[in-house]
N, C-alpha and C positions, 0 to 999 in steps of 0.2 A: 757656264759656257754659252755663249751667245747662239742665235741658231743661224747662222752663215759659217762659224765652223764647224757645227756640226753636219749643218750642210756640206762644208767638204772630205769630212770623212764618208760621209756616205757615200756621195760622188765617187771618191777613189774607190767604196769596196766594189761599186756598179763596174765602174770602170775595171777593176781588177778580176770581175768576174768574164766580164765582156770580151779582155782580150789575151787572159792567162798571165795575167804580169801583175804575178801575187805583191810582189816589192810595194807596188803601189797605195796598196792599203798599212803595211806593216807599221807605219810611223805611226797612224791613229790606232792602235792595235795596244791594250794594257797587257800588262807580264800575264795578266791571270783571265785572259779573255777566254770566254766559251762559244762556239759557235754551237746551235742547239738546231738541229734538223732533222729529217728522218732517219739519217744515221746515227742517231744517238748524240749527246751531247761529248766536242771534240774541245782539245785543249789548247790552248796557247796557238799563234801562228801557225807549228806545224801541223797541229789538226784543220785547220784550215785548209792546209796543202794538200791534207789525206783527203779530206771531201771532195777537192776539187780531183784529184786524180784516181781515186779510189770507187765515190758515191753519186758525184754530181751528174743525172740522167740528159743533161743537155750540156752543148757546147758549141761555140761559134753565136752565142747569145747575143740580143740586142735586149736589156733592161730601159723598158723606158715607165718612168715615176710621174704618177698620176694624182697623187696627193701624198703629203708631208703634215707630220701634227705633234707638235713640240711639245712636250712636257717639262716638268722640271729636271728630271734627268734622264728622257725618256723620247725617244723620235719613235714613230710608225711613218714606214714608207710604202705606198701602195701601187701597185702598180700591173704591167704585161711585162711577162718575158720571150719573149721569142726566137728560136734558133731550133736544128736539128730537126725541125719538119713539121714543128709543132708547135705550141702558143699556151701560155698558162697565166692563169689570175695569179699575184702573192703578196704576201704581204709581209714587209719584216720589222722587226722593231730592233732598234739598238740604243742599246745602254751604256749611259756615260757615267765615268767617275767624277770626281772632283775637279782631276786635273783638265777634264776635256777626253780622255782617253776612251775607247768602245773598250765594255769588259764583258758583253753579250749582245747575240747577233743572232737571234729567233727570228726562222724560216718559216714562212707558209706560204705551201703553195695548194690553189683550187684547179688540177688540169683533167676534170669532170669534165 
């Protein structure tokens, strides 16, 4: 997978985070994706939806990505996130299959 589409899956999951409009990420999204973050690691799509309505400590977010670093099936996106009053370092990586698909989406955030 080339890294301009990987580049837009990412894009969309920023964007999906940014403004609740989970649909956005779902097409780059594998049957067996894991989202992995302090909530524990969540399943498919709708665990997706559980973090975001369930776990996720901010909202009204603005992700802006401050460096990107391709692997062979591997992105790290680094960056600020900012919304709800507050601002945090993070950093995520997501994991592609063969097809091009994210089947993990490993969370970190530093909001020391």
């Amino acid at each position: 997978m080339d890294e301009t589409a990987r580049n837009e899956a990412i894009d969309a999951y920023f964007q999906a985070l940014d403004t609740g409009e989970l649909e956005r990420v779902r097409p780059y999204l594998a049957d067996s994706f894991v989202y992995e973050s302090l909530a524990g690691d969540l399943h498919g799509f709708e665990g997706l939806r559980e973090y975001m309505e369930e776990h996720r400590s901010f909202s009204g977010t603005t992700h802006e990505t401050t460096t990107r670093v391709h692997g062979e099936t591997v992105t790290m996106a680094e960056g600020v996130v900012s919304g709800g009053g507050g601002e945090s370092d993070f950093c995520d990586v997501f994991e592609f299959d063969g097809d091009g698909n994210v089947t993990r989406i490993a969370v970190y955030l530093n909001d020391a």
